[in-house]
VOBA-1610 file (N, C-alpha, C; in pm, whole numbers, padded with zeros to 5 digits, always signed):
BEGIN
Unk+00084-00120+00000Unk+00000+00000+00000Unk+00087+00125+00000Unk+00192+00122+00069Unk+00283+00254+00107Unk+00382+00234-00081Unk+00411+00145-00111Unk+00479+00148-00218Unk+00343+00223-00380Unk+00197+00182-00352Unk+00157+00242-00440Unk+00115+00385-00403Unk+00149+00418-00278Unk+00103+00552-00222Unk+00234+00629-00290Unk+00343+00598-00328Unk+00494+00631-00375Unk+00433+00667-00504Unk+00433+00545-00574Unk+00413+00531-00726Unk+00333+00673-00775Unk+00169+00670-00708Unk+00102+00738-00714Unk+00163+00949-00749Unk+00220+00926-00637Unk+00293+01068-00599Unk+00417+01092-00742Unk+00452+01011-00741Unk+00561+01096-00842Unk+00480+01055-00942Unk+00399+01005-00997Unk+00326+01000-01141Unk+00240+01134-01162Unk+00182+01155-01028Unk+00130+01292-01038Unk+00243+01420-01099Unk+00346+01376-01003Unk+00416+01466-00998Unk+00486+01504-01135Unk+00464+01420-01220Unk+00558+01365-01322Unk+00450+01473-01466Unk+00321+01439-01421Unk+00220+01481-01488Unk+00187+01609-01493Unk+00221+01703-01336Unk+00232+01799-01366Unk+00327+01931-01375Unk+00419+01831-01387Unk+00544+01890-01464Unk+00553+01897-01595Unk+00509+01822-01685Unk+00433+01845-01801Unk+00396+01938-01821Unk+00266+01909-01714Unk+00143+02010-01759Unk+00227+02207-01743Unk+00292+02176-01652Unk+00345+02370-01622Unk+00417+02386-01760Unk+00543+02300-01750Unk+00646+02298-01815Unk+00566+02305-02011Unk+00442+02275-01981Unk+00395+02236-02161Unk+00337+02404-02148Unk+00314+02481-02101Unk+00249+02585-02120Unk+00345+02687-02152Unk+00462+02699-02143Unk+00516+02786-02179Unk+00555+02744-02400Unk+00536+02598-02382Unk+00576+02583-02502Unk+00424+02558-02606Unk+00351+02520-02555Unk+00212+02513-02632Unk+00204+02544-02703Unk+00230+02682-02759Unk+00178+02776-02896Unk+00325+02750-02966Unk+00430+02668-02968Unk+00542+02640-03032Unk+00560+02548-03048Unk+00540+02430-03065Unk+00598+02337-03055Unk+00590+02249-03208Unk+00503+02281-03230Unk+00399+02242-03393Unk+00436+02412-03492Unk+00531+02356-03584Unk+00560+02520-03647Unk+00443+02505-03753Unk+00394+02649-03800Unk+00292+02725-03894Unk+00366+02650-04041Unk+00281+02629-04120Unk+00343+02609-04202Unk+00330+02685-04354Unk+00233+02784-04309Unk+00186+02889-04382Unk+00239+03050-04362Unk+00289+03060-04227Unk+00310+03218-04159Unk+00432+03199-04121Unk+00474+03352-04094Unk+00585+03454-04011Unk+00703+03361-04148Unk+00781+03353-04130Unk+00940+03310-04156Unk+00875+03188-04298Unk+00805+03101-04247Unk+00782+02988-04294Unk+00647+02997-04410Unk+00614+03133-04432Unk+00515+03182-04548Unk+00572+03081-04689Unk+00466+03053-04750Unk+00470+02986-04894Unk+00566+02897-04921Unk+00622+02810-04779Unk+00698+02675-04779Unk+00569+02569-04797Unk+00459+02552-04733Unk+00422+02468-04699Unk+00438+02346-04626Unk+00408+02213-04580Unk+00463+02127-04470Unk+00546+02099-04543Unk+00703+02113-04557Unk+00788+01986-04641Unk+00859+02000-04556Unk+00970+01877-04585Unk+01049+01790-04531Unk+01102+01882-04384Unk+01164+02021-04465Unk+01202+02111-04322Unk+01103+02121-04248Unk+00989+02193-04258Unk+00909+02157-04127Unk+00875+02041-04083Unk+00884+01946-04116Unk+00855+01838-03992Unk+01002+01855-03959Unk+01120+01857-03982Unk+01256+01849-03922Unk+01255+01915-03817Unk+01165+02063-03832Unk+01185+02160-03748Unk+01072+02121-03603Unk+00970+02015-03643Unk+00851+02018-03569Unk+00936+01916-03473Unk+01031+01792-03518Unk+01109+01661-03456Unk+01194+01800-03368Unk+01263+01883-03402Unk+01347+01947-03300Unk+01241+02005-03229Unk+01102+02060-03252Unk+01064+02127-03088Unk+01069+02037-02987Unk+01004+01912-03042Unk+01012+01804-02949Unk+01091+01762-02877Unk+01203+01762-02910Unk+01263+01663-02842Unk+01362+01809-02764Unk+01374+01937-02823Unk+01414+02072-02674Unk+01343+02062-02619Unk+01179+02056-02607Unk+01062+02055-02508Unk+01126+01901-02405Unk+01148+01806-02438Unk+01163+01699-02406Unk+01293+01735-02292Unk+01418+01766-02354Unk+01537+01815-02327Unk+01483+01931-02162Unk+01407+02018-02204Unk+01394+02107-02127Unk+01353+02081-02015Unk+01222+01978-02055Unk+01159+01916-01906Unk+01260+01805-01822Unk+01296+01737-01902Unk+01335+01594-01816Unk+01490+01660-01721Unk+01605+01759-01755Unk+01677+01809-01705Unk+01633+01874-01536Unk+01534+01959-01564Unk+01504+01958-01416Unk+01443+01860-01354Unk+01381+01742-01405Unk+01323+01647-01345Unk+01387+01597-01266Unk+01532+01558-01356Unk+01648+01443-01320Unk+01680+01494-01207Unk+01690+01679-01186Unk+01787+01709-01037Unk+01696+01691-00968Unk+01569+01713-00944Unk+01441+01685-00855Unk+01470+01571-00801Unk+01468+01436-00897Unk+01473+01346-00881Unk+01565+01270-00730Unk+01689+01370-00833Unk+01840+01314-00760Unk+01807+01369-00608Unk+01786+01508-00623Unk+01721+01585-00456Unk+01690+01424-00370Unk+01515+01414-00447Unk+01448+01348-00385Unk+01505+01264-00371Unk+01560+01135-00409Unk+01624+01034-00348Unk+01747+00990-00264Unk+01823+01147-00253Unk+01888+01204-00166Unk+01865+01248-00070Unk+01688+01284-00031Unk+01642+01300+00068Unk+01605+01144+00116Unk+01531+01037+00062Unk+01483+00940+00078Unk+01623+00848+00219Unk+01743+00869+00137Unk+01826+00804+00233Unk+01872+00852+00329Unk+01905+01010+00342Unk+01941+01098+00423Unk+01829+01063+00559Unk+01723+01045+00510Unk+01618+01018+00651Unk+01526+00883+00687Unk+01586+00804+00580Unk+01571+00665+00619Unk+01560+00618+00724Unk+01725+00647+00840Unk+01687+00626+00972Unk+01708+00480+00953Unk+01816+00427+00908Unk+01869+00249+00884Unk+01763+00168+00809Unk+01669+00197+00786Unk+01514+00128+00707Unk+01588+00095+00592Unk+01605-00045+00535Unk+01618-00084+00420Unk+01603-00043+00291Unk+01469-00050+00385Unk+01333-00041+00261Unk+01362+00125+00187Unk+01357+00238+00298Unk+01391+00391+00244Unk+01519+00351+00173Unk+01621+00326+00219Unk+01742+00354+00161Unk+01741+00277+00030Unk+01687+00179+00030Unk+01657+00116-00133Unk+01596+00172-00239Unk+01478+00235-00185Unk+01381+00333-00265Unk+01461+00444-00275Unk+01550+00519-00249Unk+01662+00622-00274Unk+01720+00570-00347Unk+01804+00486-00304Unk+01892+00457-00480Unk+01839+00433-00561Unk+01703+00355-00528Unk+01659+00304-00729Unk+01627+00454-00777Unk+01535+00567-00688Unk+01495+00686-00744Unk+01623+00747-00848Unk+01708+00759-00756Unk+01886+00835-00759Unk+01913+00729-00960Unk+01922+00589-00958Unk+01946+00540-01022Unk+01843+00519-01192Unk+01772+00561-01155Unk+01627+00576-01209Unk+01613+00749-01299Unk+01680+00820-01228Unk+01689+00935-01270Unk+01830+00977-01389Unk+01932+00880-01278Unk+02044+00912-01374Unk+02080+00857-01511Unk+01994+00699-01508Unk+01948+00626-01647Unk+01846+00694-01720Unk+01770+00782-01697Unk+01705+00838-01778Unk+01737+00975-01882Unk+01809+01036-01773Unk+01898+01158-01846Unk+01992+01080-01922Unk+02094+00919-01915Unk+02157+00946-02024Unk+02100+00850-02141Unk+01978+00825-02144Unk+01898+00739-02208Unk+01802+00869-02319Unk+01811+01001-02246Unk+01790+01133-02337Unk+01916+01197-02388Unk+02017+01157-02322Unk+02148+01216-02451Unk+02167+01125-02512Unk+02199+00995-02522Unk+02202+00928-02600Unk+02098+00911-02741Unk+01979+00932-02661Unk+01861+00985-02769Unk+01857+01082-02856Unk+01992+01208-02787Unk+01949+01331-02889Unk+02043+01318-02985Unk+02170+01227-02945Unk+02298+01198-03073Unk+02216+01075-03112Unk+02131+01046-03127Unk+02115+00922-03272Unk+01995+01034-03333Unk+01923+01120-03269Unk+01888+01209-03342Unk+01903+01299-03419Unk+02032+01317-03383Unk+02100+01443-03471Unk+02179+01402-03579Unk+02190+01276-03531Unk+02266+01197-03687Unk+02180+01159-03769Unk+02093+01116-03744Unk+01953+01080-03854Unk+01949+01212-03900Unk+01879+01296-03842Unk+01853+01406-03878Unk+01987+01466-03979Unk+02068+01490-03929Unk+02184+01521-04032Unk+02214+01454-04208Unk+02165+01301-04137Unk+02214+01211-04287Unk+02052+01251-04412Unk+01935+01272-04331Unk+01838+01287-04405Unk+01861+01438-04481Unk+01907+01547-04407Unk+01887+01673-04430Unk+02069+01702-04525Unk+02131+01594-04526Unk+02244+01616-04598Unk+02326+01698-04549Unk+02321+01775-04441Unk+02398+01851-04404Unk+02480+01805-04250Unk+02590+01811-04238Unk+02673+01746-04156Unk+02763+01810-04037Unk+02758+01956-04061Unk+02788+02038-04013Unk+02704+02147-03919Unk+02595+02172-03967Unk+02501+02273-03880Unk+02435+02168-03779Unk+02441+02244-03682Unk+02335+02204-03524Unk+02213+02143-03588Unk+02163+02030-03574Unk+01990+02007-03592Unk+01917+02026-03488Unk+01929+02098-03397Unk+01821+02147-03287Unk+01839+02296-03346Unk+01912+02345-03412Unk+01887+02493-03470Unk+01807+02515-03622Unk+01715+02426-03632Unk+01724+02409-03761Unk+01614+02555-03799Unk+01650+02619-03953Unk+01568+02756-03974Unk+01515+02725-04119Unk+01421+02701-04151Unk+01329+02699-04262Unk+01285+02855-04325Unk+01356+02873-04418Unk+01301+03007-04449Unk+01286+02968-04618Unk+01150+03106-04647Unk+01124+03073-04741Unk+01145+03172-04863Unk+01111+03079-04979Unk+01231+03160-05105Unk+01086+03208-05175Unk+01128+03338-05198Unk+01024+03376-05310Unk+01052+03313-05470Unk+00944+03323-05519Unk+00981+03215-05664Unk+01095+03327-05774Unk+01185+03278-05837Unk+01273+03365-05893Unk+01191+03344-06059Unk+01174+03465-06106Unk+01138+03476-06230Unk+01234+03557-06309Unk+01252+03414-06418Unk+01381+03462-06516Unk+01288+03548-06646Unk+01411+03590-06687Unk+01295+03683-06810Unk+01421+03712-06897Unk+01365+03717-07019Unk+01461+03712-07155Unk+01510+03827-07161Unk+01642+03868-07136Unk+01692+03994-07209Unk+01626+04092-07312Unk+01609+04200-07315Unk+01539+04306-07389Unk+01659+04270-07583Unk+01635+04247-07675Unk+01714+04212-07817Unk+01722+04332-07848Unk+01801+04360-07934Unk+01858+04469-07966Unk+01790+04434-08081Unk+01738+04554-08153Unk+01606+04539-08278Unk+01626+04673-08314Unk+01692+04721-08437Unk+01723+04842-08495Unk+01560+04877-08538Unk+01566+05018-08574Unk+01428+05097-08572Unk+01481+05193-08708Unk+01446+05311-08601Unk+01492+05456-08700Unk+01620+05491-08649Unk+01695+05568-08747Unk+01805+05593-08714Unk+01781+05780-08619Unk+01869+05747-08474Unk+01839+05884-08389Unk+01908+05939-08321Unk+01947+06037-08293Unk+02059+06100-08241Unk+02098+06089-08093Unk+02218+06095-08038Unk+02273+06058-07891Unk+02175+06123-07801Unk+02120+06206-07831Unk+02000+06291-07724Unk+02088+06319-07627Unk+02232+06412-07631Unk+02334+06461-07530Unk+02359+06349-07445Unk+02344+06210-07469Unk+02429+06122-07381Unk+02538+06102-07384Unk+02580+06128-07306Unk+02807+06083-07309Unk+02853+05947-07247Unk+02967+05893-07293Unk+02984+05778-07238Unk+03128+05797-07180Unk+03115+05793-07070Unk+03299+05838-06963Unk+03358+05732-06954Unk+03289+05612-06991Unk+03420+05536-06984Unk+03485+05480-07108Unk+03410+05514-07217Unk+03452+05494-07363Unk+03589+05549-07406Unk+03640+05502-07492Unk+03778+05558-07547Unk+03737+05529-07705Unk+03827+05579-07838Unk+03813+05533-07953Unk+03863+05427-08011Unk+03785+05340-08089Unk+03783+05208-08082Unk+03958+05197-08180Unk+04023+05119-08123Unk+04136+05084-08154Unk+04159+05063-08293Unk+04257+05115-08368Unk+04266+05082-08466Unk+04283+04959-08550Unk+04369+04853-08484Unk+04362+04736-08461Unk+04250+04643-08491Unk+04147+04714-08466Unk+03981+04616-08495Unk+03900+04651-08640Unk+03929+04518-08673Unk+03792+04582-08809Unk+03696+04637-08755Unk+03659+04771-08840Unk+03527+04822-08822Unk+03468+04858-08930Unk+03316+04852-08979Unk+03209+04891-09083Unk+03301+05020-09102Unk+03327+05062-09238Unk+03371+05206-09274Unk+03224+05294-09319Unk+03212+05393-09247Unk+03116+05496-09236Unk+03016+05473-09162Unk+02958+05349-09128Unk+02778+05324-09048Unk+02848+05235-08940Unk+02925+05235-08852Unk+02920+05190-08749Unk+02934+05249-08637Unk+02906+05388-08662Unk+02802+05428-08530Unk+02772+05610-08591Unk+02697+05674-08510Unk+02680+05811-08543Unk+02751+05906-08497Unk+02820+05965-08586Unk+02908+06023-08578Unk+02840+06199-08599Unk+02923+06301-08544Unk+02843+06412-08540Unk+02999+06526-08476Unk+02935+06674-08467Unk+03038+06710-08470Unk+03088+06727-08301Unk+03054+06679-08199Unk+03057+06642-08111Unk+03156+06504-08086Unk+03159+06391-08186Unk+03129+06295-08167Unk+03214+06236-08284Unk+03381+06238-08284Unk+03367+06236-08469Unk+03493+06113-08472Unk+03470+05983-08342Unk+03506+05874-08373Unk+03442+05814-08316Unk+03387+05664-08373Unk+03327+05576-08291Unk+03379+05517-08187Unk+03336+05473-08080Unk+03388+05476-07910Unk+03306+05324-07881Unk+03367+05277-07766Unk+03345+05196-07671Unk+03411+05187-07600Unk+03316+05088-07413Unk+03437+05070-07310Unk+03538+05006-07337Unk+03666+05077-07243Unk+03802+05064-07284Unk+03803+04886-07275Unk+03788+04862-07140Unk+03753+04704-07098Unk+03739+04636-07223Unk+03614+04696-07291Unk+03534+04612-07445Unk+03635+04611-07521Unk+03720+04737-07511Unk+03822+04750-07660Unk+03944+04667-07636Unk+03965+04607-07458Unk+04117+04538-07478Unk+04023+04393-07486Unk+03929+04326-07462Unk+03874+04219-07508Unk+03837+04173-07634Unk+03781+04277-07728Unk+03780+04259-07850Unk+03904+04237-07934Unk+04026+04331-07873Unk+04165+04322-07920Unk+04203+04134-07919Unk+04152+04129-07808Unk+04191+03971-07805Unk+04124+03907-07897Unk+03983+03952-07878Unk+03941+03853-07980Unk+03961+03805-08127Unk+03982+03922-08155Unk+04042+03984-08310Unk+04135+03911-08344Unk+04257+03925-08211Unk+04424+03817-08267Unk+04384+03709-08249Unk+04276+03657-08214Unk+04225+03485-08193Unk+04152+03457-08317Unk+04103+03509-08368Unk+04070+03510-08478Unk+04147+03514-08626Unk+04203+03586-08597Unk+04291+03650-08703Unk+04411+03507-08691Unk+04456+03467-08635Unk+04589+03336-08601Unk+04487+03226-08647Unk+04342+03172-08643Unk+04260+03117-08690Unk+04269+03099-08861Unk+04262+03278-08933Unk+04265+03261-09042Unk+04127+03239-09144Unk+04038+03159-09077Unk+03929+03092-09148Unk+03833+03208-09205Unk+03802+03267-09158Unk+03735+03399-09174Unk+03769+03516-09115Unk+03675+03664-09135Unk+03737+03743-09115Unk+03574+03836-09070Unk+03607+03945-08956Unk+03475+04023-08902Unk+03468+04134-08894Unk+03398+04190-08847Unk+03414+04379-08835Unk+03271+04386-08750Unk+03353+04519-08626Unk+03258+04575-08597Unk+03155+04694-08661Unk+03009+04635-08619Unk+02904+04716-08693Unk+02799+04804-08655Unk+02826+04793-08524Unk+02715+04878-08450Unk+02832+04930-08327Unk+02898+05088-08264Unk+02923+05087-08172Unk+02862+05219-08123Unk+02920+05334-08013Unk+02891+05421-07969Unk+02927+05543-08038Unk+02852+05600-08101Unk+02661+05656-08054Unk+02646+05569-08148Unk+02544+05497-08115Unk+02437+05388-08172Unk+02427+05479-08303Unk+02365+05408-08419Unk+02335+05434-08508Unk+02156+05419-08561Unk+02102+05334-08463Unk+01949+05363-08412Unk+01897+05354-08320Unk+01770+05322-08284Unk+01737+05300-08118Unk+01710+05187-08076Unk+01811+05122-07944Unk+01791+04996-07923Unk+01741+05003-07790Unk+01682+04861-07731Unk+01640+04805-07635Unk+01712+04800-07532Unk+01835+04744-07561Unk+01950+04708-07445Unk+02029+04848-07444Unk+02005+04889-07300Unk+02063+05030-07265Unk+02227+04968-07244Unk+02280+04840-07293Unk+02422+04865-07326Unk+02524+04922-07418Unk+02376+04950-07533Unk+02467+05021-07611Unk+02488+05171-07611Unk+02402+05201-07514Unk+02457+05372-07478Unk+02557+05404-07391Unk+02564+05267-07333Unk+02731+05298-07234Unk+02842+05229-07322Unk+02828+05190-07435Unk+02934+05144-07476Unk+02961+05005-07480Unk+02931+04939-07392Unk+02946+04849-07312Unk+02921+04658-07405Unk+02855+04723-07509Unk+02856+04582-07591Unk+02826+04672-07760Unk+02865+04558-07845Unk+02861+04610-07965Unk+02799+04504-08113Unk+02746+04542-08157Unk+02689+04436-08338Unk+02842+04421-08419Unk+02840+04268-08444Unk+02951+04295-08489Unk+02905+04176-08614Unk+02961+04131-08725Unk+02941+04028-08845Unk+03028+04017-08945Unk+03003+03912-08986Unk+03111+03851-09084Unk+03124+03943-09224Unk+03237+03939-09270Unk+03255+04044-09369Unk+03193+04006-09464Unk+03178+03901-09516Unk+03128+03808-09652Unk+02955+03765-09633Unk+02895+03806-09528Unk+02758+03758-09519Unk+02720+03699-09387Unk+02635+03641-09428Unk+02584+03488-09327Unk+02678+03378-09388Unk+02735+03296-09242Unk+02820+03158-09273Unk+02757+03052-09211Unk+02860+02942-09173Unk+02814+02813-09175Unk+02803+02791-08997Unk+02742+02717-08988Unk+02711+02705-08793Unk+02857+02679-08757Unk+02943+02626-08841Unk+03082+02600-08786Unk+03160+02711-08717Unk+03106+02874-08847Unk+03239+02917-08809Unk+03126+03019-08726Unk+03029+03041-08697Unk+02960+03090-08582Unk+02999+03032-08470Unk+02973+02911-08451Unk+03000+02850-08311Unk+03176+02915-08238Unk+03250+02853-08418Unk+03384+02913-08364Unk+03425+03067-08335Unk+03308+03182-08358Unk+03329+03331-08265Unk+03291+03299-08188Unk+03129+03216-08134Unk+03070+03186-07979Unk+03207+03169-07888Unk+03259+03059-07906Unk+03377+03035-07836Unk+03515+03099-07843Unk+03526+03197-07918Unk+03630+03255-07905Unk+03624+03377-07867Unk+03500+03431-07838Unk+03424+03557-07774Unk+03449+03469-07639Unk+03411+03405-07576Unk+03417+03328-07441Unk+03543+03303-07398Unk+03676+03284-07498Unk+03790+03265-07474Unk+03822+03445-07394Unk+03771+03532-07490Unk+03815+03668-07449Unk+03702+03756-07345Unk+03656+03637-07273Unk+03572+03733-07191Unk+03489+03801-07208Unk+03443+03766-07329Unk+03299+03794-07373Unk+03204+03719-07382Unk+03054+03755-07414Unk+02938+03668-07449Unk+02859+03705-07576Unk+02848+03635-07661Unk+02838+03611-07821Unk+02690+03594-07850Unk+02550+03673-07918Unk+02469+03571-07936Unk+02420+03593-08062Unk+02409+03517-08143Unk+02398+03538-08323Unk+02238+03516-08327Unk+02233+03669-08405Unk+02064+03702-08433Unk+02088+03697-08572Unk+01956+03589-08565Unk+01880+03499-08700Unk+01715+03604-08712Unk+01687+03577-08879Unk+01548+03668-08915Unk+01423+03565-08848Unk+01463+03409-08906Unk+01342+03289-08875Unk+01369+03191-08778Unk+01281+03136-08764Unk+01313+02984-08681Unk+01363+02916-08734Unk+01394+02928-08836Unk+01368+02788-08965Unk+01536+02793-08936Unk+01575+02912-09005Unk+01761+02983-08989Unk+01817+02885-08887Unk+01743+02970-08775Unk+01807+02908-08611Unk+01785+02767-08642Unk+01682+02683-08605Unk+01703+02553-08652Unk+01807+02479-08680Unk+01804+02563-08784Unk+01904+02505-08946Unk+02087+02514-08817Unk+02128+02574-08776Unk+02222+02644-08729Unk+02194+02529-08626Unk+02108+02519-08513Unk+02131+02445-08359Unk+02175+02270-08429Unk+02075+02246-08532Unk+02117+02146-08605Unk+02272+02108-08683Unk+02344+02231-08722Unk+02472+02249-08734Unk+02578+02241-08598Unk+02533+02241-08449Unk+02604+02260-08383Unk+02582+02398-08271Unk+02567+02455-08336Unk+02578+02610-08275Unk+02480+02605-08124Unk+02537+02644-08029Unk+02423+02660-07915Unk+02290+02722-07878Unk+02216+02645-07923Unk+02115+02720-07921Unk+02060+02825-07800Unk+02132+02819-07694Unk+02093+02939-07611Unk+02167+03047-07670Unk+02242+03099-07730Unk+02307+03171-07793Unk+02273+03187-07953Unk+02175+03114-07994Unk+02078+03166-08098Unk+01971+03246-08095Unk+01916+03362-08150Unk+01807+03472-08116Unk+01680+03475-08239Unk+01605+03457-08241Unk+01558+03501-08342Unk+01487+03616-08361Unk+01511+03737-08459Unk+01478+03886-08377Unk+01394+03894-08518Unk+01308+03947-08528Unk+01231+03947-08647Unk+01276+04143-08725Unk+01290+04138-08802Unk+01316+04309-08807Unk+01411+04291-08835Unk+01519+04248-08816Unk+01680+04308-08842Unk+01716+04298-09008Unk+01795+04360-09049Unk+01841+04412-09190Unk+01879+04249-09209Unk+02009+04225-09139Unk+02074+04100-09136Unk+02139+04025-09043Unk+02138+03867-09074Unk+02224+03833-08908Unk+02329+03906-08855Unk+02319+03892-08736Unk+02455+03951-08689Unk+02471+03922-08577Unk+02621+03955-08491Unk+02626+03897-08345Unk+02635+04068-08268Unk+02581+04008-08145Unk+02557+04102-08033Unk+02671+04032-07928Unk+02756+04156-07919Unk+02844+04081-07872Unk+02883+04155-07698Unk+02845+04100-07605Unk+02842+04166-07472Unk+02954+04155-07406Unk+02976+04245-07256Unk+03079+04207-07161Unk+03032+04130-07075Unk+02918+04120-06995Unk+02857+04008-06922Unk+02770+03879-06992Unk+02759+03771-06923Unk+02661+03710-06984Unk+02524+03718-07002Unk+02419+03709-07083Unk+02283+03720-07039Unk+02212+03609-07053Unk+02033+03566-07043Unk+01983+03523-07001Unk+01963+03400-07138Unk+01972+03278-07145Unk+01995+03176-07260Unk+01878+03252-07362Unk+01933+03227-07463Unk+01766+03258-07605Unk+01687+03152-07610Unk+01569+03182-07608Unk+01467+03046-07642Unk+01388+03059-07723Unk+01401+03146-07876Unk+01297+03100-07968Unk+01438+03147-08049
//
């Protein structure tokens, strides 16, 4: 009777330690899987990861003060035994009872954190810290094409970091760019002009064909891509026409050798086709409807792949 009058008492006791200890965590323990931080994730894999870690800190949090309670109490049990067997037995199992349980919860939280680690792939960050945050959706969008119009004047724009395009580089004689009395050599960035230099002697040691620049600063009409008012990229094409996907592909890559990015604008689909079927990359094929004739747009950064 006195042993279930025991039992009784710490089960209570056990229960409402819970119960205090669950109120501070109640409104946490189960993460939102719609709000604050965790907006437009929905339940995946991280939130339940994150819902397994409230648990088992809630778990962590309670049973730690339990264990010293515990240890107290069964430290009191023998301290006032008073030679009784029976007390001093019921003290150690309490004492023993407590201290198997705390390491029966660390042991629990390292096979947890290794699961948790091998599922979540990551091997290095804390899994009781785990942070679910959420990504807004990234929307890619096609570069603005450069699509000649009417031919129009600089409208007083200056370009400060332009210099005059090196002599060194083929260029269109008379229409490759607008010239005025302001304005009375065609220009681009210096950067553009020692990259093109390269490109030119890579070309030129090649032999196979031969190019010229055809569009530089001041534009010669009005384009889309505000790079050509800084200079910053230029129309450039083969002296003899339209060629073969071979020797396109071979400026793609030799624009890329010199730190540039290459993309050859076609009139049809049919063209491009004809060309991705030759080899040529088709993210670096354009098809621009309007233009006089193919030609390459030839940039200092990369832009966004072509898809028609």
């Amino acid at each position: 009777m006195k042993l279930r009058y025991q039992k009784i008492i710490i089960l209570s006791f056990l229960v409402s330690s819970f119960l205090i200890f669950g109120t501070a965590f109640a409104q946490g323990i189960v993460p939102q899987c719609d709000t604050g931080p965790l907006r437009g994730l929905g339940c995946d894999l991280c939130v339940f990861l994150k819902l397994v870690e409230n648990i088992i800190n809630f778990m962590l949090y309670v049973i730690f003060p339990l264990a010293v309670i515990f240890i107290v109490y069964g430290g009191f049990m023998i301290m006032v035994s008073a030679g009784s067997p029976e007390r001093l037995k019921r003290g150690r199992e309490i004492i023993t009872i407590a201290v198997t349980g705390l390491a029966i919860a660390l042991i629990a939280w390292l096979a947890v954190s290794t699961v948790i680690q091998v599922i979540s792939g990551n091997s290095w960050q804390p899994w009781n810290s785990i942070e679910c945050i959420s990504r807004e959706p990234v929307v890619v969008t096609r570069p603005p094409i450069t699509e000649p119009t009417t031919p129009t004047p600089t409208d007083g724009r200056t370009c400060p970091n332009c210099s005059t395009i090196s002599n060194s580089l083929p260029i269109k004689t008379g229409s490759a760019c607008a010239l005025s009395g302001e304005v009375t050599a065609c220009q681009i960035n210096s950067s553009l002009n020692e990259r093109l230099l390269s490109l030119n002697q890579a070309i030129a040691a090649d032999g196979s064909y031969s190019w010229q620049v055809t569009e530089a600063w001041p534009p010669t009409v009005t384009h889309k891509d505000q790079c050509h008012y800084s200079g910053t990229c230029i129309d450039a094409g083969f002296t003899s026409g339209a060629r073969s996907g071979a020797e396109i592909k071979n400026f793609i890559g030799k624009s890329a050798n010199s730190n540039l990015y290459s993309v050859y604008e076609v009139q049809t689909a049919a063209r491009r086709q004809e060309l991705i079927n030759q080899g040529v990359p088709a993210s670096q094929i354009c098809t621009v409807s309007g233009i006089s004739a193919e030609h390459f747009s030839v940039y200092m950064g990369s832009r966004t792949p072509c898809t028609r």
